[in-house]
C-alpha positions as CSV (number, residue, x, y, z in Angstrom):
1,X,24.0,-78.7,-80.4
2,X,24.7,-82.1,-78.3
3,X,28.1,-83.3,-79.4
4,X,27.2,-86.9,-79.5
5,X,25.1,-86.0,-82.5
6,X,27.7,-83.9,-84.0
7,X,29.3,-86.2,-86.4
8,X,30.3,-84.2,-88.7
9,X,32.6,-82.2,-86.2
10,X,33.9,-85.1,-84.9
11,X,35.5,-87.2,-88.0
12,X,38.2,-84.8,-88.5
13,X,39.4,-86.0,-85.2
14,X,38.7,-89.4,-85.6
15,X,40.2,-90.1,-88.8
16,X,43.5,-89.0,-87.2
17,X,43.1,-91.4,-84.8
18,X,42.3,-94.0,-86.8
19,X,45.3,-93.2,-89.3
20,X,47.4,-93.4,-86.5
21,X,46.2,-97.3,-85.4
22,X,46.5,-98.3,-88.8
23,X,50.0,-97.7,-88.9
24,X,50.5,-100.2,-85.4
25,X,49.3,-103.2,-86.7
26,X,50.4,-106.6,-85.5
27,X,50.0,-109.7,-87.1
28,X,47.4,-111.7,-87.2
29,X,45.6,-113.9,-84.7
30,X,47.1,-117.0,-85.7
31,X,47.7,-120.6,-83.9
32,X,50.7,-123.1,-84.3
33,X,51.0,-126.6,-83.9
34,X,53.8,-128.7,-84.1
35,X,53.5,-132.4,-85.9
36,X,56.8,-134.9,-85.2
37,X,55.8,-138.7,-85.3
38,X,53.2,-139.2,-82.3
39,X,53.4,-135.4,-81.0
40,X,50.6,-133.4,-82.3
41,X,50.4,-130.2,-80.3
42,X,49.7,-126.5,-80.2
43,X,52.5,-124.9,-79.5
44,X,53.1,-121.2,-78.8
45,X,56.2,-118.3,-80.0
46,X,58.9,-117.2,-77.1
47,X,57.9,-113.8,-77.4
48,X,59.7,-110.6,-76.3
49,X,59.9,-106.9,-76.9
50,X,62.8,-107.1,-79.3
51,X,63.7,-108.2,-82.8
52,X,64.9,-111.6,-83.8
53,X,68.2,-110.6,-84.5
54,X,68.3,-109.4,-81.2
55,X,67.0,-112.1,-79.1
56,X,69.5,-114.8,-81.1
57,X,72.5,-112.3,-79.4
58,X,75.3,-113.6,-82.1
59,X,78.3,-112.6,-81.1
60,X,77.3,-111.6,-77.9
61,X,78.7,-112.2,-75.3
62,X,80.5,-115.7,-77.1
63,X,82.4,-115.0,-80.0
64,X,80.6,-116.8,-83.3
65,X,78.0,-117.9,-81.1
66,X,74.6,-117.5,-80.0
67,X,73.4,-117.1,-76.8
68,X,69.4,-116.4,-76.0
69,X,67.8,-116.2,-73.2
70,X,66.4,-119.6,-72.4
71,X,70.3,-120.5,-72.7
72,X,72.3,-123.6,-74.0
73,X,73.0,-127.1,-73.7
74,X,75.6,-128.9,-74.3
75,X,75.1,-131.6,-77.1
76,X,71.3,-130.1,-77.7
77,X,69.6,-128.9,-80.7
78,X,66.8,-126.4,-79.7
79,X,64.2,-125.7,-82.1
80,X,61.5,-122.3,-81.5
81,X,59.1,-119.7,-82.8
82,X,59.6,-116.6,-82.4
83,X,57.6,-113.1,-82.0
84,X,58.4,-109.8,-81.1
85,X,55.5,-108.3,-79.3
86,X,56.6,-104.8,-81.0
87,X,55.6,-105.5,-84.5
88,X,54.3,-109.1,-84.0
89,X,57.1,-110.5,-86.6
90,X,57.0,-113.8,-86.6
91,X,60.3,-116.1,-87.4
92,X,61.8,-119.5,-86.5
93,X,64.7,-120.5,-84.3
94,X,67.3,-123.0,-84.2
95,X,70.2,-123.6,-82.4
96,X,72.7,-126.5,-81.3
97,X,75.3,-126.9,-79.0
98,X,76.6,-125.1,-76.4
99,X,80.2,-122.9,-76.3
100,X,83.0,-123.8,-74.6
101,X,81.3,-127.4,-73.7
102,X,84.8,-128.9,-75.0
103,X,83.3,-130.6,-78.2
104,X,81.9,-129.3,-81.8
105,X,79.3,-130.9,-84.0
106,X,77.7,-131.0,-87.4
107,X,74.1,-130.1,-88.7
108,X,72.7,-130.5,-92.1
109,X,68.8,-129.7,-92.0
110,X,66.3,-129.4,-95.1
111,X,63.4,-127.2,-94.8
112,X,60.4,-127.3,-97.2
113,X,57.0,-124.9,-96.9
114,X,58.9,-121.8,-96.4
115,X,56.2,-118.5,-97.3
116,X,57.7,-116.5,-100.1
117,X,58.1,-113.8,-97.8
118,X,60.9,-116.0,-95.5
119,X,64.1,-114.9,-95.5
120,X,67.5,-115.3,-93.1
121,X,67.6,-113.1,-90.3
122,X,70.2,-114.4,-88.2
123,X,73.1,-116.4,-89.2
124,X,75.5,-118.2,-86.8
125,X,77.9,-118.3,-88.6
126,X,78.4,-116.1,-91.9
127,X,78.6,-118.0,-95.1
128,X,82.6,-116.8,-94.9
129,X,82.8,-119.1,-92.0
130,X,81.8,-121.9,-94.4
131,X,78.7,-122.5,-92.9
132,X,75.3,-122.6,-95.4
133,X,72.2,-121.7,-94.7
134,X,68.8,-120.0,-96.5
135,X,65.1,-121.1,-96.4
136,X,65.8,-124.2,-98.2
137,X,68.6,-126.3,-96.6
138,X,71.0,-125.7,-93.6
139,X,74.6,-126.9,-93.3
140,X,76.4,-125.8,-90.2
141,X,79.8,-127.3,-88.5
142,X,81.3,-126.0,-85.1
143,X,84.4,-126.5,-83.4
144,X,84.5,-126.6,-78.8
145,X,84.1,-123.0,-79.0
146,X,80.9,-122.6,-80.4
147,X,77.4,-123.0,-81.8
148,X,75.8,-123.0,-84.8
149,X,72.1,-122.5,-85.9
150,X,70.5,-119.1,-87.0
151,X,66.3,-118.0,-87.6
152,X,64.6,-117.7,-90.5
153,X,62.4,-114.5,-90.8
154,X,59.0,-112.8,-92.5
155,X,56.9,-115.7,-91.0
156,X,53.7,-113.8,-90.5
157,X,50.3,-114.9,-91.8
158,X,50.0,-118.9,-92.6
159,X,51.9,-121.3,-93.4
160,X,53.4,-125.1,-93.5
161,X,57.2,-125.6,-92.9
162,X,58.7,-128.8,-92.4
163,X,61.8,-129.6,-91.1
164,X,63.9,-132.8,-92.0
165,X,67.4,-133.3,-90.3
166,X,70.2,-135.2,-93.0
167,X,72.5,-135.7,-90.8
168,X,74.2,-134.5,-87.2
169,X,76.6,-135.5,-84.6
170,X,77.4,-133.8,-81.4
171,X,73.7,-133.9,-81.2
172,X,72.2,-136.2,-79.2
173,X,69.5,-134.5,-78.2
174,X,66.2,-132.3,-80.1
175,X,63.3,-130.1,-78.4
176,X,60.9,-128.0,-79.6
177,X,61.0,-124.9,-77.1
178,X,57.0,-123.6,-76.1
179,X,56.4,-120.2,-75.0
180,X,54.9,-117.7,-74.0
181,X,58.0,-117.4,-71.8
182,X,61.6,-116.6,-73.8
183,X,63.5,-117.0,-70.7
184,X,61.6,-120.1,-69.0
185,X,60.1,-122.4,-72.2
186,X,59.0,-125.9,-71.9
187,X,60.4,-128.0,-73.6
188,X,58.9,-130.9,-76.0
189,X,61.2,-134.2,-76.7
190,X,61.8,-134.6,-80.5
191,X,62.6,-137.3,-82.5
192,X,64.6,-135.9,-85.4
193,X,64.3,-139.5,-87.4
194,X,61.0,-138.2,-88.1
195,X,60.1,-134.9,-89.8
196,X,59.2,-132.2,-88.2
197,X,56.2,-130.3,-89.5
198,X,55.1,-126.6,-88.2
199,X,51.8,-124.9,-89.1
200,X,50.6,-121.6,-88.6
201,X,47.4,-120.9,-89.2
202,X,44.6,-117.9,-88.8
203,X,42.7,-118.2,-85.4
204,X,38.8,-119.7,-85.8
205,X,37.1,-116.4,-85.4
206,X,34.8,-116.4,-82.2
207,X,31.5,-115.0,-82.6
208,X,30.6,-112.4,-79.9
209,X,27.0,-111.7,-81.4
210,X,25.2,-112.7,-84.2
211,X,22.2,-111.3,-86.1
212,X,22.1,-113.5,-89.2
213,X,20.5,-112.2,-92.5
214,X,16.9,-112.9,-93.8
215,X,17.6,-114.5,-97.1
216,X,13.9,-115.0,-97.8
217,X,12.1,-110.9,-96.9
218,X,14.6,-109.3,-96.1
219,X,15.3,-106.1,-97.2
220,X,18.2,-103.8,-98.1
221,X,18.3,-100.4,-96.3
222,X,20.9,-97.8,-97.8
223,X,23.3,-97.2,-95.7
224,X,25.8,-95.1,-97.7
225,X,28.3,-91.8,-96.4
226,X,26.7,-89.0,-98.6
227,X,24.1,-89.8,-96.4
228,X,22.0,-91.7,-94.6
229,X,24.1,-94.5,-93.1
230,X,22.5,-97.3,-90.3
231,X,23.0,-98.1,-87.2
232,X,22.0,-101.3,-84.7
233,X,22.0,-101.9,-81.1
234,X,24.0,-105.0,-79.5
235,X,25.3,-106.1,-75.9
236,X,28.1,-107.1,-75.1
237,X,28.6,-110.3,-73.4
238,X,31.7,-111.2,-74.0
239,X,34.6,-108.9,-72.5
240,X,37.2,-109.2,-75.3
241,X,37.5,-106.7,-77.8
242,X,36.1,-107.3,-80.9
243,X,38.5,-107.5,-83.6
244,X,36.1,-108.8,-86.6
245,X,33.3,-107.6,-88.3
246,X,30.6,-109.6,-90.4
247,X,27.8,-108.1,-92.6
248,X,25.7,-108.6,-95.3
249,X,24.3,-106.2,-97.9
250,X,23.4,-105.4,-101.5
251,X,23.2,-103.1,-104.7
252,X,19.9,-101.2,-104.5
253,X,18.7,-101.8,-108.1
254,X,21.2,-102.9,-109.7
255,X,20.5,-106.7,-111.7
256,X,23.1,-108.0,-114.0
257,X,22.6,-111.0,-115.7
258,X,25.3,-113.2,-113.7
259,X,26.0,-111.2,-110.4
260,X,28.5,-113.9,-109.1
261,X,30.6,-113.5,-112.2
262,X,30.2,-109.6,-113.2
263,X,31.6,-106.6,-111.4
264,X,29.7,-105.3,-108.9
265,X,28.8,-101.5,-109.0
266,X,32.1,-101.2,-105.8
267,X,32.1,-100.1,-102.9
268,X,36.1,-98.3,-101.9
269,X,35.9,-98.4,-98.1
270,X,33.4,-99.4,-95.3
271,X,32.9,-96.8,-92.7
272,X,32.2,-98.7,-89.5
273,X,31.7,-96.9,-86.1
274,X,30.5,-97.9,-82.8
275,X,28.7,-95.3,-80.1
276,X,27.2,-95.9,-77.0
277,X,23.5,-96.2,-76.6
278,X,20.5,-93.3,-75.3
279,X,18.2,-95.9,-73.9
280,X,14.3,-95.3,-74.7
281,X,12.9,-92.7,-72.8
282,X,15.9,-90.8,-72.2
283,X,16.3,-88.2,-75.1
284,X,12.8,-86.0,-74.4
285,X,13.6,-85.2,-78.4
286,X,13.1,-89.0,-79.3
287,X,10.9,-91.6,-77.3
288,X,13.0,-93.9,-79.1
289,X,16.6,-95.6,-78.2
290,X,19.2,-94.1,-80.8
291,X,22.9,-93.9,-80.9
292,X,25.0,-91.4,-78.6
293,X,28.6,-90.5,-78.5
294,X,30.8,-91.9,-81.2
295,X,33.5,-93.8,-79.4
296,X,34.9,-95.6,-82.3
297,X,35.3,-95.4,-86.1
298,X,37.5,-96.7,-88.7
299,X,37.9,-96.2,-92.8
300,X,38.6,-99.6,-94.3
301,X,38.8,-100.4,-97.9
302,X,41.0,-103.9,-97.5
303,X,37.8,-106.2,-97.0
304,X,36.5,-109.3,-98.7
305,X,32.7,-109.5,-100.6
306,X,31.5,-112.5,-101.6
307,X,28.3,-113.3,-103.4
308,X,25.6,-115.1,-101.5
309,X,22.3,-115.5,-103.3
310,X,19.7,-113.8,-105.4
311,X,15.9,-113.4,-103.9
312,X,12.5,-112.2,-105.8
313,X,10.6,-110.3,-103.6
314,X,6.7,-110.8,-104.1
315,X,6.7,-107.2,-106.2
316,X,9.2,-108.6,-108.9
317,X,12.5,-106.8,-107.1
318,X,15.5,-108.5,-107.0
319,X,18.1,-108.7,-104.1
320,X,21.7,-110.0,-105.1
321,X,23.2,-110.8,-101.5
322,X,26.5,-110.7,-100.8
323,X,28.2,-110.9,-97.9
324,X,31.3,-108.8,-96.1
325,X,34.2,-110.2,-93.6
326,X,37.0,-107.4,-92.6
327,X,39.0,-106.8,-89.9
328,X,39.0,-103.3,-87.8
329,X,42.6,-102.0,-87.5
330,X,42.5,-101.2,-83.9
331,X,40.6,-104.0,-81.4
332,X,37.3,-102.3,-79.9
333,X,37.4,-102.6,-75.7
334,X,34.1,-102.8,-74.6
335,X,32.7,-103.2,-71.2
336,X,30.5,-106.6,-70.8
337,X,27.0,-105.7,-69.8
338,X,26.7,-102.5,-71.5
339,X,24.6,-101.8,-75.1
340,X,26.3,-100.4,-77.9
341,X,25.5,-99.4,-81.7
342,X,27.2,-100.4,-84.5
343,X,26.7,-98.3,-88.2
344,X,27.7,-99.7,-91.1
345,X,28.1,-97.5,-94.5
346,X,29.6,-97.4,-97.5
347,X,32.0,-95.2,-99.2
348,X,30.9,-94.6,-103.0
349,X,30.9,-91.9,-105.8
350,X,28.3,-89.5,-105.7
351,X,26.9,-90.3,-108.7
352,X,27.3,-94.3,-108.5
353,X,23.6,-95.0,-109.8
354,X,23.2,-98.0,-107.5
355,X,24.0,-97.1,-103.7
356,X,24.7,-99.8,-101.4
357,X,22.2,-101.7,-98.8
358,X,22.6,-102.7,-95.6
359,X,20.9,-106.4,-95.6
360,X,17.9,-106.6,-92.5
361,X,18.1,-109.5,-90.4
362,X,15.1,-112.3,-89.3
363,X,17.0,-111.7,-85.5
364,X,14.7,-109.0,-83.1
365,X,17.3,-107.6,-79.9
366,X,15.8,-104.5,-78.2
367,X,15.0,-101.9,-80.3
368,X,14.6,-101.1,-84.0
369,X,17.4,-99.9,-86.0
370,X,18.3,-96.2,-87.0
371,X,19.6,-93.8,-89.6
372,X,21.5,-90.5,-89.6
373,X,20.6,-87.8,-91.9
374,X,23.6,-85.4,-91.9
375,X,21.2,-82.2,-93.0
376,X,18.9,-82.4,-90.1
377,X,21.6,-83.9,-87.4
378,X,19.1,-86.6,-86.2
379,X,18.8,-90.4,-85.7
380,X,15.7,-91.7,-87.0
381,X,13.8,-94.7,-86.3
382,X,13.4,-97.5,-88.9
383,X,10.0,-98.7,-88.6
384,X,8.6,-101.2,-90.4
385,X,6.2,-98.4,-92.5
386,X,9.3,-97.2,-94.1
387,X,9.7,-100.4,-96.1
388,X,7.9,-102.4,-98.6
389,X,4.9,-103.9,-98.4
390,X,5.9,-107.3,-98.0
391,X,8.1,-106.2,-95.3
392,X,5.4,-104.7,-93.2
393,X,3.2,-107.7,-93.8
394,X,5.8,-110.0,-92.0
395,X,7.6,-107.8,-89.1
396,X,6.9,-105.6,-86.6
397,X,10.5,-104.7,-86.1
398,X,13.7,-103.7,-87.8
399,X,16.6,-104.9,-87.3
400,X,20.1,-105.0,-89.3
401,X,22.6,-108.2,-90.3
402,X,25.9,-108.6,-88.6
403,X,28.0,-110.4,-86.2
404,X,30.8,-109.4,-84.2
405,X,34.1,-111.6,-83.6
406,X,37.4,-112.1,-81.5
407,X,40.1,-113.8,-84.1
408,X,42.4,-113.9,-80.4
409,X,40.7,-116.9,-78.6
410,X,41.2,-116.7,-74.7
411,X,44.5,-117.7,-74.0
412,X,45.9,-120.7,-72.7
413,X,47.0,-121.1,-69.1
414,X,51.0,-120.9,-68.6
415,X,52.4,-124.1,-69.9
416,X,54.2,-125.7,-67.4
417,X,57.9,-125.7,-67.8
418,X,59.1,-129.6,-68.8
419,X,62.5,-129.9,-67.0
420,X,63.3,-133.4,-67.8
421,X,62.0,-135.9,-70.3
422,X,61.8,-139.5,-70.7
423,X,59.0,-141.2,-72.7
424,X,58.2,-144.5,-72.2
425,X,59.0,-147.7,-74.5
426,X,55.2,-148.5,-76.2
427,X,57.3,-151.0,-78.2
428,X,59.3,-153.2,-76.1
429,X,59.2,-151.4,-72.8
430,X,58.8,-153.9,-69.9
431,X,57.4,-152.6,-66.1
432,X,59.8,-153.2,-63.3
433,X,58.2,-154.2,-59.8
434,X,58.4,-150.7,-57.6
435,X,57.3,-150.8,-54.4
436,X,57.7,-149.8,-50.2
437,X,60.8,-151.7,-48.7
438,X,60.1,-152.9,-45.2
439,X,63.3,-151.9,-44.1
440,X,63.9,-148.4,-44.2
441,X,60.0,-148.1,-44.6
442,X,60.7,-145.1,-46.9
443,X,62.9,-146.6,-49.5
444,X,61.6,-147.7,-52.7
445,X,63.4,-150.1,-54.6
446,X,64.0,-148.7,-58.2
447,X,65.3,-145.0,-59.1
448,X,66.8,-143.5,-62.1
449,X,69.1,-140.4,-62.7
450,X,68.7,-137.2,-64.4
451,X,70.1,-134.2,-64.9
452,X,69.1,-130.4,-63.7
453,X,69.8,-128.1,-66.5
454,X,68.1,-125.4,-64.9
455,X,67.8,-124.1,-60.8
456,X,64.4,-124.0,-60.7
457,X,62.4,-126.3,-58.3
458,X,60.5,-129.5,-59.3
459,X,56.6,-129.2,-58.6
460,X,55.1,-131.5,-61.0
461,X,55.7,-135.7,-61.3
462,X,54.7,-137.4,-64.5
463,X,55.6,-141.5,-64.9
464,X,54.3,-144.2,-67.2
């Protein structure tokens, strides 16, 4: 028996496999932007392979003090997100001053917007210090010795926190700190006067393929474990894993009297699984391209259905269409170029009286669709003759509704490092003449100071 047909041999496996990724997941695809008077910008989390707790460093090596890895200035408020690329936690950063700088300072900050799930994972300093701080309001005071700040935790998923400073001194200076990097940010100029608003939210999916659904003929094919479940050819040509899964289906039979209000018949878990593709002409068993080995498969019951719309086919049969959006536990890494199948099925009680259809689609790519049979061990070709009559009078073909997505979009080049910071005066700024002097040839006749907080070189000049 060929083993790519095998499937009932193989999910044992599998299914370890799968429970195995399940238990890794990070968080989600998500984007971040930062909002502070004119500044509207995407902004992206220092991120490292340790926890918060452990990036912040309090009380290492400074005693009631921080000290990360990007360091610390002296009279400067740094503000950050934060991920560790272990579990993909996300939390947010803050910290002012530097030790031993021969001054202290004060920091009162509000926060508004804060998930339920936030929560204070670092302090600097413990409330016995006199310090307060939890996912509300902030009140911190520091003598020469040290800093003050701390990071706010359980930040995955979406969200809007805004941050609104009462009152500081011995800080005269705020930035926003932009990763990837959590040893080399840029930094972003803030002005504190204004709030300062942070969003997180769920990256745009980006469609890889798309075979939309025929919402006037289409028909629904069951597609359910006990047997037979559908499959569909695609190609990839997009290299990044897809991450998303789209699809659109039905109840076979079943007709309430308000299907976007009553409980649908359930489905517990969607079986998807992805093999690679016997080409036509290659299998001297079946003319016909079909699935070949299994390379992928997952058991997901956390996915959302949504009603659609209700057709009447010409024979009096109605289709209540809803559709299906769910995310596979474990990216699939495909090669670009190559053609793969996708099955879709549904995991249901034996006896459920009104098995689950996968939803055909208007789309024609390559070949028709199949279905596995578990008793004979064989793909077999959906033609247009297996299905009704209204069907057969409009296609030639067979072909099954889904897209594939990528919730990570590509990402963006390295942000270059912002060393030094001066914005010009759109208010009352006036332009000072600036040009060659004759004598030296290579003098120029105004200049202004700065400071080098860090050793690395200058490459980039930006002026107004």
């Amino acid at each position: 028996m060929n083993k790519i047909l095998n499937i009932a041999k193989i999910n044992v496996l599998v299914l370890v496999c799968v429970g195995i990724l399940v238990l890794t997941g990070h968080a989600l695809a998500m984007d971040y932007a930062i909002t502070n008077g004119a500044i509207v910008q995407g902004v992206i989390p220092l991120t490292k392979a340790e926890s918060a707790t452990d990036f912040y460093k309090y009380g290492n090596p400074f005693s009631a003090s921080g000290d990360p890895e990007f360091g610390t200035v002296s009279g400067v408020g740094f503000i950050w997100l934060y991920e560790n690329s272990l579990t993909g936690d996300v939390s947010l950063g803050m910290i002012f001053d530097k030790p031993l700088d021969g001054s202290g300072g004060t920091a009162e900050l509000s926060f508004s917007g804060v998930p339920s799930s936030g929560f204070v994972e670092v302090a600097d300093d413990p409330p016995a210090v006199g310090d307060t701080f939890d996912v509300t309001h902030g009140k911190w005071g520091w003598e020469e010795c040290c800093t003050d700040g701390g990071m706010i935790g359980g930040l995955n998923g979406t969200w809007e926190i805004t941050l609104s400073l009462d009152d500081a001194t011995g800080v005269d200076e705020w930035y926003f700190l932009n990763g990837p990097s959590s040893a080399s940010p840029s930094w972003v100029r803030l002005d504190m006067s204004e709030r300062l608003v942070i969003t997180a939210k769920k990256s745009k999916p980006i469609v890889k393929w798309s075979q939309l659904p025929d919402m006037a003929y289409g028909v629904n094919i069951k597609s359910v474990e006990q047997e037979p479940f559908v499959a569909d050819d695609w190609r990839c040509v997009d290299p990044r894993a897809v991450t998303d899964v789209h699809f659109w289906g039905s109840y076979i039979g079943w007709d309430p009297g308000n299907p976007s209000s009553e409980p649908t018949p359930g489905v517990s878990a969607f079986v998807i699984r992805i093999f690679s593709d016997i080409p036509a002409g290659a299998d001297p068993e079946r003319r016909y391209s079909h699935p070949g080995e299994l390379l992928y498969e997952a058991h997901i019951g956390d996915f959302v259905e949504d009603y659609v719309k209700t057709i009447v086919h010409s024979d009096g049969t109605k289709e209540h269409k809803f559709s299906y959006s769910l995310d596979l536990p474990e990216p699939f890494r495909q090669e670009e170029g190559t053609i793969y199948w996708i099955s879709i099925s549904a995991k249901m009680p034996q006896e459920s009286k009104f098995p689950w259809g996968w939803e055909t689609s208007n789309v024609h790519w390559n070949d028709n669709a199949c279905r596995y049979w578990y008793n004979n061990q064989y793909w077999q070709e959906i033609k247009p003759s297996l299905l009704p009559d209204w069907y057969r009078e409009i296609y030639k073909t067979v072909d099954m509704a889904f897209e594939l997505s990528v919730s990570q979009p590509q990402p963006p080049p390295p942000p270059t490092a912002v060393k030094w910071q001066q914005r010009p005066d759109m208010k009352h700024g006036i332009n000072i003449v600036s040009v060659p002097n004759p004598d030296p040839p290579d003098l120029v006749s105004v200049a202004d100071d700065w400071l080098c907080f860090t050793g690395s070189p200058v490459t980039d000049l930006h002026f107004w």
